[in-house]
PASEBA-1860 file (N, C-alpha, C; in nm, 3 decimals):
! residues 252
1> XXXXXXXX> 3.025/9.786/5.245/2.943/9.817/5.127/2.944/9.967/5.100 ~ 2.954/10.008/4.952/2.920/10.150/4.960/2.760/10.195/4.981 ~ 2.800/10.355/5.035/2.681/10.384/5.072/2.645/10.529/4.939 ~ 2.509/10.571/4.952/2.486/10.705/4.854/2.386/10.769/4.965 ~ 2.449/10.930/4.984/2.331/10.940/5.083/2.329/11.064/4.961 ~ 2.131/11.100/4.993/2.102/11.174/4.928/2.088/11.318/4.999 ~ 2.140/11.434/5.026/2.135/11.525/5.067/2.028/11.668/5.079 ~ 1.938/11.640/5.147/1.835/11.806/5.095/1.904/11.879/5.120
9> XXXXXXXX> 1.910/12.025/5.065/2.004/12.111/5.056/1.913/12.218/5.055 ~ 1.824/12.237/5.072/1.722/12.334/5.077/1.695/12.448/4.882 ~ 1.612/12.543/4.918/1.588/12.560/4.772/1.669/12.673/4.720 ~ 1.789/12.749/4.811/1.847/12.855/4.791/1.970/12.925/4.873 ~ 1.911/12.894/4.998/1.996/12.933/5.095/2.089/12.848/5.150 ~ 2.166/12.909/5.192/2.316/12.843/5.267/2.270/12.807/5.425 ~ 2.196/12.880/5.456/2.099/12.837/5.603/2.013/12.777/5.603 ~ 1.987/12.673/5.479/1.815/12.591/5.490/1.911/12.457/5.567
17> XXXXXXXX> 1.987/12.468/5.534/2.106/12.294/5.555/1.992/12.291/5.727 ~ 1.976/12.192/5.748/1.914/12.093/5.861/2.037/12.070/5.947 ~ 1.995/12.016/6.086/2.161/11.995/6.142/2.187/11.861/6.075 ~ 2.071/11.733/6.092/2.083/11.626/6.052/2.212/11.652/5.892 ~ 2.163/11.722/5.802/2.242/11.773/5.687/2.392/11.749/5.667 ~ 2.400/11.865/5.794/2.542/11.923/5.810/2.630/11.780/5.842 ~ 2.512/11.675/5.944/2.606/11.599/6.029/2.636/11.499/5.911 ~ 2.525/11.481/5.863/2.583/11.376/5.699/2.676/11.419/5.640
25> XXXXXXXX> 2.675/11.524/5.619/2.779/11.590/5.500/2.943/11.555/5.518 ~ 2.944/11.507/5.651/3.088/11.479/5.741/3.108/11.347/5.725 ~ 3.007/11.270/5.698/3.062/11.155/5.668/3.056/11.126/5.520 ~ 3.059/11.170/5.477/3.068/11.134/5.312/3.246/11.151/5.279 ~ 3.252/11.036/5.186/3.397/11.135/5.142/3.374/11.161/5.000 ~ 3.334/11.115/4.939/3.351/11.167/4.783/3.200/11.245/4.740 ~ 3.164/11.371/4.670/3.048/11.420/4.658/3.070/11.424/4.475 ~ 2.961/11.385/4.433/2.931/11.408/4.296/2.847/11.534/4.286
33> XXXXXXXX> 2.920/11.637/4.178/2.833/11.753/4.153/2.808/11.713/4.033 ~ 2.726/11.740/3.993/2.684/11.743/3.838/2.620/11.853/3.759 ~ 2.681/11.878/3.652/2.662/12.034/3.558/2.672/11.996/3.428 ~ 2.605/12.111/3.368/2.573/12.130/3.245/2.633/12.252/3.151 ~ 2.674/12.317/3.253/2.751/12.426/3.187/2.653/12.544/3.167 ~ 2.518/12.557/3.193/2.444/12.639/3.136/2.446/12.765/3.287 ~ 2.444/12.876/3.242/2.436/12.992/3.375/2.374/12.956/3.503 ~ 2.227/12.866/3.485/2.144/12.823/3.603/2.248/12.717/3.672
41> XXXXXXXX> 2.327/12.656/3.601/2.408/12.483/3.648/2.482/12.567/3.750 ~ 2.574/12.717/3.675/2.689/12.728/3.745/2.626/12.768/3.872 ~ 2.527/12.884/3.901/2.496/12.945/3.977/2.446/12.832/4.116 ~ 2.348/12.762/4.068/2.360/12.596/4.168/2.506/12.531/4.210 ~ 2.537/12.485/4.126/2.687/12.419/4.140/2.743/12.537/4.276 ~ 2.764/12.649/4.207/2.854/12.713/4.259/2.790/12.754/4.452 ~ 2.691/12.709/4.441/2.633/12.695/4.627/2.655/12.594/4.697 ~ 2.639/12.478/4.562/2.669/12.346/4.644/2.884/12.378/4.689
49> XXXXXXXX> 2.939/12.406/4.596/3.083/12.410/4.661/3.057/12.509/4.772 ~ 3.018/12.598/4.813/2.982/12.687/4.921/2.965/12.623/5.072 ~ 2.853/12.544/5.011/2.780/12.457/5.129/2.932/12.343/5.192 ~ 3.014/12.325/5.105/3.073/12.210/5.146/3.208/12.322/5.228 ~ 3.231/12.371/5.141/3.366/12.495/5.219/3.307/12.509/5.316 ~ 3.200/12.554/5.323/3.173/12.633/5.487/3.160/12.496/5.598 ~ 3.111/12.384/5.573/3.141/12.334/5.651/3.177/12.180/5.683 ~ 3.283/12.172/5.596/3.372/12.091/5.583/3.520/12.148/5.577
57> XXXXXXXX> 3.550/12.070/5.643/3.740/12.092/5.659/3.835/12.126/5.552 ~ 3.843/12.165/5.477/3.939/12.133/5.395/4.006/11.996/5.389 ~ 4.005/11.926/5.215/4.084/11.821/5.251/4.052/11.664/5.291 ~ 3.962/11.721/5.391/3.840/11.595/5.427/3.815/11.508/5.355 ~ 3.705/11.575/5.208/3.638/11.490/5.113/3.701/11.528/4.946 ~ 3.629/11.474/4.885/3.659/11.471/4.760/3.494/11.543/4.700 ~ 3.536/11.577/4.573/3.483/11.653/4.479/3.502/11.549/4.333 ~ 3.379/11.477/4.298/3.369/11.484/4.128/3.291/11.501/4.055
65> XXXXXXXX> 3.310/11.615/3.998/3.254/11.695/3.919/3.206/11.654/3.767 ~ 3.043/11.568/3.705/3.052/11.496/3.591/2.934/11.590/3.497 ~ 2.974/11.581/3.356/2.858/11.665/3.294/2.725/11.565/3.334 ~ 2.599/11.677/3.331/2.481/11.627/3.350/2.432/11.572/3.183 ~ 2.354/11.493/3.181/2.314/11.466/3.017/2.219/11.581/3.006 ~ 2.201/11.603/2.888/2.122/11.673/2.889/2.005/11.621/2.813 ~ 1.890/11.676/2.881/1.761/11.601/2.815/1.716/11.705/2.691 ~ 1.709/11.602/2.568/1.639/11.624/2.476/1.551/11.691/2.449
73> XXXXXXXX> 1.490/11.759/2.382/1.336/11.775/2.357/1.307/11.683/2.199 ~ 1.183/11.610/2.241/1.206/11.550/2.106/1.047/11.519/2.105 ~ 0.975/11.434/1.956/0.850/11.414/1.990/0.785/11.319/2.074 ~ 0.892/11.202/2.136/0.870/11.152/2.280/0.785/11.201/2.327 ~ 0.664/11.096/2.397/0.582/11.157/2.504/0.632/11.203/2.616 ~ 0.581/11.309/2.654/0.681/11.364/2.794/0.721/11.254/2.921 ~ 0.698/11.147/2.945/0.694/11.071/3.047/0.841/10.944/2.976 ~ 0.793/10.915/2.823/0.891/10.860/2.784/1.000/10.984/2.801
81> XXXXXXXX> 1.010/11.074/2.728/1.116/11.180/2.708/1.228/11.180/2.856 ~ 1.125/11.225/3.002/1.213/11.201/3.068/1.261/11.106/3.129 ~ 1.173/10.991/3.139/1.258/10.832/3.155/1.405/10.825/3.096 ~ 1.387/10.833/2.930/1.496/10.834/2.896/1.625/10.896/2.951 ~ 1.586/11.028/2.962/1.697/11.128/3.045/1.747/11.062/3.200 ~ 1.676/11.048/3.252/1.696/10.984/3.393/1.752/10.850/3.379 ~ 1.740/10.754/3.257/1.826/10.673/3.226/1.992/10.678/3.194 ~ 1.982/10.835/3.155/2.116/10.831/3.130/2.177/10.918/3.243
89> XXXXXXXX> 2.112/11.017/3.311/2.157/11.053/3.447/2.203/10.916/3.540 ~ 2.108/10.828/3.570/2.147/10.712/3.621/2.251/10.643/3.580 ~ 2.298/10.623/3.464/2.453/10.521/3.374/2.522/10.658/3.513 ~ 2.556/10.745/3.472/2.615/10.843/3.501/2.663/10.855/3.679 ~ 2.531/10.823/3.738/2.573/10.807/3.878/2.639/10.684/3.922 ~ 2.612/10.569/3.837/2.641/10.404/3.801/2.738/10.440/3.817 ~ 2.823/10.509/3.735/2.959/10.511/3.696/3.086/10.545/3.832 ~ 2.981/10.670/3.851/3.036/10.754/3.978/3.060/10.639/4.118
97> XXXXXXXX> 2.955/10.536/4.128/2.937/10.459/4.227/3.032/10.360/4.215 ~ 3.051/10.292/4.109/3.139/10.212/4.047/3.295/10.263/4.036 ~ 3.304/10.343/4.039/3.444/10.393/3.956/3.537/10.483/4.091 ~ 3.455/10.544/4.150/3.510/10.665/4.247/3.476/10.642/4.333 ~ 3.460/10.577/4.427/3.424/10.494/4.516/3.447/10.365/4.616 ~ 3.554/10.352/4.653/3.609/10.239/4.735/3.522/10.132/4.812 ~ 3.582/10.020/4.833/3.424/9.978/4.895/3.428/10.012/5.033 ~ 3.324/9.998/5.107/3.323/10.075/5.250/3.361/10.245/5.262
105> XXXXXXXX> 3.345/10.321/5.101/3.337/10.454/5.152/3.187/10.506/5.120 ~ 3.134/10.646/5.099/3.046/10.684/5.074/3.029/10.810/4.981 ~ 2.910/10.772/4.939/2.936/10.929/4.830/2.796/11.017/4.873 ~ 2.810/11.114/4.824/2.703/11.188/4.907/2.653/11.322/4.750 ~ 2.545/11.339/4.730/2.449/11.387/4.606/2.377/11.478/4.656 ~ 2.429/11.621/4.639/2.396/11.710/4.732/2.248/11.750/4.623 ~ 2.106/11.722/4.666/1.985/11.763/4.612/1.918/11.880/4.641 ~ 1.845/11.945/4.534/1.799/12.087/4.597/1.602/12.079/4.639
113> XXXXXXXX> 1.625/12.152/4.723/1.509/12.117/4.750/1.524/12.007/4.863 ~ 1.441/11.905/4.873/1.368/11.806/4.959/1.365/11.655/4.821 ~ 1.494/11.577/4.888/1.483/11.445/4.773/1.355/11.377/4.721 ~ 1.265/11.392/4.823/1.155/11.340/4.818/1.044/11.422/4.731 ~ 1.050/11.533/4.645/0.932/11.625/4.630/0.985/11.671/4.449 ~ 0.911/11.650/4.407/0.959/11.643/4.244/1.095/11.626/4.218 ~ 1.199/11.515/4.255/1.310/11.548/4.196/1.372/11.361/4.212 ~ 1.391/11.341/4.101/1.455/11.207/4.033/1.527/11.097/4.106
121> XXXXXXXX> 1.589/11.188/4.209/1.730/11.017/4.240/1.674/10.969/4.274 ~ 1.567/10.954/4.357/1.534/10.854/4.436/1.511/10.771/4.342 ~ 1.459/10.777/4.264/1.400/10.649/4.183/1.486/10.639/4.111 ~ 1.616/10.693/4.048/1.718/10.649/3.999/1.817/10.506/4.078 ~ 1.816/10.552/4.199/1.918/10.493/4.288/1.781/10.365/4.301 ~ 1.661/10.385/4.323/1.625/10.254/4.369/1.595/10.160/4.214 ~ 1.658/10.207/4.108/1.696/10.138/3.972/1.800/10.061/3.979 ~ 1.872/10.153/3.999/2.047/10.127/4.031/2.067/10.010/4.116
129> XXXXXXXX> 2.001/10.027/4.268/1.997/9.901/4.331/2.008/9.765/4.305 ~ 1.907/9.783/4.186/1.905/9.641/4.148/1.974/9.592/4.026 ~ 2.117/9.690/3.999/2.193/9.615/3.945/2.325/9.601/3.949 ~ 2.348/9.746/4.089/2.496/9.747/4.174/2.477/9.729/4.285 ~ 2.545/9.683/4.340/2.553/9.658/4.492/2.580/9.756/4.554 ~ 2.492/9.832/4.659/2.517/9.951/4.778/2.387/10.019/4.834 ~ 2.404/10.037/4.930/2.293/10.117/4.995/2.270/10.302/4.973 ~ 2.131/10.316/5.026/2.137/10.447/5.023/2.063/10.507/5.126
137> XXXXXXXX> 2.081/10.597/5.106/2.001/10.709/5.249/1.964/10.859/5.232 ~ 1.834/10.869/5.300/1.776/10.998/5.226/1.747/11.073/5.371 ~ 1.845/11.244/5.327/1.835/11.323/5.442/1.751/11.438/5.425 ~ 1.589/11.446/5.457/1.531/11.543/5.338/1.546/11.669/5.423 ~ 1.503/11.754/5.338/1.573/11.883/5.338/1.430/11.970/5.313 ~ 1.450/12.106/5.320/1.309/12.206/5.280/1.315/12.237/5.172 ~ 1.192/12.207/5.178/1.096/12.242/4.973/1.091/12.401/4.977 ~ 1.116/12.436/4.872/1.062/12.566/4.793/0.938/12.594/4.843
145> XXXXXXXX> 0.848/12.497/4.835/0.665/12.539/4.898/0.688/12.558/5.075 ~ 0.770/12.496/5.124/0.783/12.547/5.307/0.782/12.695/5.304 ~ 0.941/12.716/5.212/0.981/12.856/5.241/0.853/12.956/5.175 ~ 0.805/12.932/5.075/0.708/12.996/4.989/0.637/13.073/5.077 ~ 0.576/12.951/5.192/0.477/12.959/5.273/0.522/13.018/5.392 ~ 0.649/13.030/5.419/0.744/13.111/5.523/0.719/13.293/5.480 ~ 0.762/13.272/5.341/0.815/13.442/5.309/0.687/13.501/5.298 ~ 0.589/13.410/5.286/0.443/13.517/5.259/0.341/13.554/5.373
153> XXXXXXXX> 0.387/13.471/5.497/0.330/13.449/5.643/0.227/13.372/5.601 ~ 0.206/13.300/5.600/0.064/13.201/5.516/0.052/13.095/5.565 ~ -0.038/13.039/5.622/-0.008/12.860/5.644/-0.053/12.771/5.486 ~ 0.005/12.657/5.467/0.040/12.623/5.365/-0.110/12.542/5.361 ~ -0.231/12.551/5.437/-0.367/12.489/5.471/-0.425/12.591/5.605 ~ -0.520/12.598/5.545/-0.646/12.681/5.631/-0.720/12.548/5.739 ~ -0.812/12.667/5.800/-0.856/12.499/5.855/-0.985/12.397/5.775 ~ -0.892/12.262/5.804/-0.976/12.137/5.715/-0.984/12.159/5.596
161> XXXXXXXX> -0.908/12.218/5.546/-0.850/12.240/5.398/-0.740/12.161/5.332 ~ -0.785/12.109/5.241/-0.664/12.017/5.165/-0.550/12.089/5.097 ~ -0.432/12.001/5.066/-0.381/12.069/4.970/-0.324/11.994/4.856 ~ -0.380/12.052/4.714/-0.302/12.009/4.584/-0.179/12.086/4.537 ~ -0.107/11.942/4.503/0.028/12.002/4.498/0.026/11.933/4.335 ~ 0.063/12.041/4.275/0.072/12.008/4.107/0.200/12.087/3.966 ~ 0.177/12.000/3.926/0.314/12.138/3.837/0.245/12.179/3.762 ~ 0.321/12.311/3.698/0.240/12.390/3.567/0.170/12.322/3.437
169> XXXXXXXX> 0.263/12.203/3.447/0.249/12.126/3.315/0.029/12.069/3.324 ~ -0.034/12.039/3.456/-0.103/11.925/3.491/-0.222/12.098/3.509 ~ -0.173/12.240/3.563/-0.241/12.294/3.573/-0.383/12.308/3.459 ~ -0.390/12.332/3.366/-0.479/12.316/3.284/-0.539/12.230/3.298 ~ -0.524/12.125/3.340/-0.654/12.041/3.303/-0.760/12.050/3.460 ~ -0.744/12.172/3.508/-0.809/12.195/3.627/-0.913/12.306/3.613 ~ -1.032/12.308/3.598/-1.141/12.413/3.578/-1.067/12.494/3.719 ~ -1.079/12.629/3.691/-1.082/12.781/3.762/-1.186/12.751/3.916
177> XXXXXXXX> -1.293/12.699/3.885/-1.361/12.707/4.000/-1.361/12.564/4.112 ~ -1.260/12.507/4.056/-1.221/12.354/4.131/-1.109/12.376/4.215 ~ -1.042/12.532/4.161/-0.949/12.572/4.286/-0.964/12.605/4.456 ~ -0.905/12.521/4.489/-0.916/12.599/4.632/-0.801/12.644/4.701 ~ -0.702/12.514/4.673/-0.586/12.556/4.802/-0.479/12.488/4.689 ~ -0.432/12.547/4.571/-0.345/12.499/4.508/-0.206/12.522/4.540 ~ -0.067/12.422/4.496/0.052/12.474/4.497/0.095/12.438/4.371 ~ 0.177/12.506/4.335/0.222/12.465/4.155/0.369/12.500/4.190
185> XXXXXXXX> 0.438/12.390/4.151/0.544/12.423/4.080/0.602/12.392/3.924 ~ 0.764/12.416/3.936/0.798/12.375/3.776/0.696/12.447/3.690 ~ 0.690/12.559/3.683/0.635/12.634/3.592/0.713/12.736/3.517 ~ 0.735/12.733/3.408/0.847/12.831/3.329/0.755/12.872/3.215 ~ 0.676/12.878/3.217/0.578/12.999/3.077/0.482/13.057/3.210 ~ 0.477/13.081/3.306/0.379/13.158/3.367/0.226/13.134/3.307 ~ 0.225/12.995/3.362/0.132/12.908/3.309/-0.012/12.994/3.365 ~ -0.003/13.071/3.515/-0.117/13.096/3.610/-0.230/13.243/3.523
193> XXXXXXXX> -0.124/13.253/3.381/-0.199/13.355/3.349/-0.332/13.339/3.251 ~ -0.324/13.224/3.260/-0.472/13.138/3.187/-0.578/13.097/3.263 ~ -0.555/13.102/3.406/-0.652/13.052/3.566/-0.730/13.253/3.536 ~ -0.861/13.205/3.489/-0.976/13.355/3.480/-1.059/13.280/3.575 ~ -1.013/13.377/3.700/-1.131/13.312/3.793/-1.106/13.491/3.906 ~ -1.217/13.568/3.930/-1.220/13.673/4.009/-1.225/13.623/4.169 ~ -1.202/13.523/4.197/-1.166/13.476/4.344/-1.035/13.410/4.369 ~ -0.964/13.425/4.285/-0.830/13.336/4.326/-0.751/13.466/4.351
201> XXXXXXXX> -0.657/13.412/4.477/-0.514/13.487/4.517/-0.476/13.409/4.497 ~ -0.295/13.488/4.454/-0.215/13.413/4.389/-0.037/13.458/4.541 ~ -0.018/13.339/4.555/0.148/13.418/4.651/0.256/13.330/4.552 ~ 0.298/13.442/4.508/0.456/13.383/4.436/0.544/13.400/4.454 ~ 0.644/13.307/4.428/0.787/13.346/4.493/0.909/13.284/4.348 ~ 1.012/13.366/4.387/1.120/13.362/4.260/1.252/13.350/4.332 ~ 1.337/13.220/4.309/1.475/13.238/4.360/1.436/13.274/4.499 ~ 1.348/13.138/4.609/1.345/13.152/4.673/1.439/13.135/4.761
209> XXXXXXXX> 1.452/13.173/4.864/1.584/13.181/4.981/1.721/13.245/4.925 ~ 1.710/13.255/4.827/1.847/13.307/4.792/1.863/13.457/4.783 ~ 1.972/13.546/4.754/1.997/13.672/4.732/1.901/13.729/4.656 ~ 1.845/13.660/4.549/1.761/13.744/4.454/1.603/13.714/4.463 ~ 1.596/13.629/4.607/1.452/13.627/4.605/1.325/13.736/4.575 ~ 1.236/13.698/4.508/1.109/13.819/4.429/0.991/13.718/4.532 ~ 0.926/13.815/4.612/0.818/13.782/4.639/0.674/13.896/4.567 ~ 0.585/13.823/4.524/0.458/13.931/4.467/0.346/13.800/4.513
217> XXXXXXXX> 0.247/13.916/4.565/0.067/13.819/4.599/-0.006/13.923/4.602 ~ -0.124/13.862/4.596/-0.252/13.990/4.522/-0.345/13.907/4.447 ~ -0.473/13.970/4.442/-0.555/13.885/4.392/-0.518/13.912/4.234 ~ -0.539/13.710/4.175/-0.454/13.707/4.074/-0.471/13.786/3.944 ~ -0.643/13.822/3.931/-0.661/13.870/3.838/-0.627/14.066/3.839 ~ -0.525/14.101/3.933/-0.519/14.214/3.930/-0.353/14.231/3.918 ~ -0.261/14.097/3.957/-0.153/14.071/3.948/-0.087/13.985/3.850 ~ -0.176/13.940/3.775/-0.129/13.830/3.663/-0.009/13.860/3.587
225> XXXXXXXX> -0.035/13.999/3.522/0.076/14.082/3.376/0.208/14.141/3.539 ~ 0.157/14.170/3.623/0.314/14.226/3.689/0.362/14.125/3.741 ~ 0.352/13.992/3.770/0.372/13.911/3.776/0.485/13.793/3.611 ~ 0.413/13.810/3.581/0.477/13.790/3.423/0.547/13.872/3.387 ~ 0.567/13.991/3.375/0.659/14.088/3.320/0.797/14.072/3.416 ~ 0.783/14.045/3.587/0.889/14.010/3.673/0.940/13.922/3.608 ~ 0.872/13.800/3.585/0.946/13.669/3.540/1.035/13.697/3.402 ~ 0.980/13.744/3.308/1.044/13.791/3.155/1.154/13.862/3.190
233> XXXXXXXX> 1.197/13.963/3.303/1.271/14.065/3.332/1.404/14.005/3.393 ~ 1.328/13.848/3.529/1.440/13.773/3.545/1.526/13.684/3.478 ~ 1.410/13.673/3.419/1.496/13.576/3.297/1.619/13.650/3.221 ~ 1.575/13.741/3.183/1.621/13.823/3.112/1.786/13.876/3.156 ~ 1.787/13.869/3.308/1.891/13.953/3.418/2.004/13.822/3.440 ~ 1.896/13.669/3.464/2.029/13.605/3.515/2.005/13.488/3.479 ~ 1.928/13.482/3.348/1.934/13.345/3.227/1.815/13.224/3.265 ~ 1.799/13.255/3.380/1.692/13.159/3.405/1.611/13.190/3.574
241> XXXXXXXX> 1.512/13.130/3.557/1.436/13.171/3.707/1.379/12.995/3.747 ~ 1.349/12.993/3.889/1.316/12.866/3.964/1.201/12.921/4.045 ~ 1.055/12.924/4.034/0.990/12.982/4.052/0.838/12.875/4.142 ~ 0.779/12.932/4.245/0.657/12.826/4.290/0.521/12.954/4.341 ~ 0.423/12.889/4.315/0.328/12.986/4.380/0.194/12.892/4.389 ~ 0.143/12.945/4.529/0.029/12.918/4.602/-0.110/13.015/4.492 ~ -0.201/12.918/4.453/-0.315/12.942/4.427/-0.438/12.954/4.507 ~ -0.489/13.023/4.526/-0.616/13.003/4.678/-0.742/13.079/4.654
249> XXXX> -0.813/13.029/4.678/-0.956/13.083/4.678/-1.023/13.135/4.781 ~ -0.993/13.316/4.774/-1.015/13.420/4.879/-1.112/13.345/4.978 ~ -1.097/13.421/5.105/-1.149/13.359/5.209/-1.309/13.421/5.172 ~ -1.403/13.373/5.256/-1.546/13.459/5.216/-1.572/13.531/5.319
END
């Protein structure tokens, strides 16, 4: 039967790879990259071929390389909007599974981040399941919020402290003083500069693990605008930024 294993690949670095990772990566033979062509695609893309040169043989495996769809913006409710998209990412991996794929080999979907933590295949492939025949397997990998919580010395929970994990999009509908131990990601308007609350610290991180990682923390209402002006500046330098930050409510 074919197999799909899903790969964490960590959120930047060429050293987040897990050993478990490395040892999957050897049995795969065919890897689907998928791009869009846009500066952020190449700069990803171009780690995932990294990750496989360095440690894979030459020769070994295969490489196919398919455009990503690209999602719309349209007046779709956001939940329809990206269903749709993930519908057609899915035809797309269908295809890959179907087409490039022998039976009894494996293909392997190198994911960034941790498969399990905002990011699609999984629930693509357990779609897919039920209308191609093959298994799958998930090798998770480190989130952006581990390392976050790495580069700032921080534990990611105080003691008997919870933690909300939310994206920028869901931030608003959270009163300022209901914060305690927030994590946000997927934020691209520097959503945190609307949280008016004189007790929140803020630890952020930009292009984490990688060469161009930006770390800034400080209490937020004194860091909000240098914080934002970084982000406008990266954008600005290398077309796009991948960005997460810890919200917290100073100790007393």
């Amino acid at each position: 039967m074919k197999k799909i294993y899903l790969i964490g690949i960590g959120p930047g670095s060429r050293d987040y790879l897990t050993i478990q990772a490395i040892e999957t990566l050897k049995k795969v033979d065919v890897f689907l990259l998928l791009e869009r062509g846009e500066r952020k695609d190449r700069d990803l893309l171009g780690l995932r071929k990294e990750i496989l040169e360095r440690h894979l043989k030459h020769g070994s495996y295969r490489v196919v390389t398919k455009k990503m769809p690209v999602r719309k913006r349209s007046r779709m409710a956001y939940q329809e909007e990206v269903a749709k998209w993930r519908g057609e990412v899915a035809t797309t991996i269908e295809e890959f599974i179907e087409n490039e794929l022998k039976d009894d080999h494996s293909g392997g979907i190198l994911v960034w981040g941790d498969p399990a933590l905002y990011d699609g295949h999984l629930e693509m492939l357990r779609g897919l399941s039920k209308k191609i025949e093959f298994s799958y397997e998930v090798i998770p990998g480190i989130s952006s919020i581990q390392v976050l919580a790495a580069k700032h010395k921080i534990p990611l929970n105080r003691i008997s402290e919870p933690i909300l994990i939310t994206t920028a999009r869901h931030l608003k509908e959270y009163n300022p003083a209901e914060i305690k131990n927030m994590i946000v990601v997927l934020d691209s308007h520097a959503s945190f500069k609307a949280v008016d609350d004189e007790d929140i610290d803020i630890y952020w991180g930009g292009y984490l693990g990688s060469d161009d990682e930006i770390l800034l923390s400080g209490r937020l209402k004194d860091i909000k605008e240098e914080i934002k002006k970084t982000i406008i500046e990266a954008k600005r330098r290398k077309g796009w930024i991948m960005d997460s930050y810890i919200l917290r409510r100073a100790s007393e």
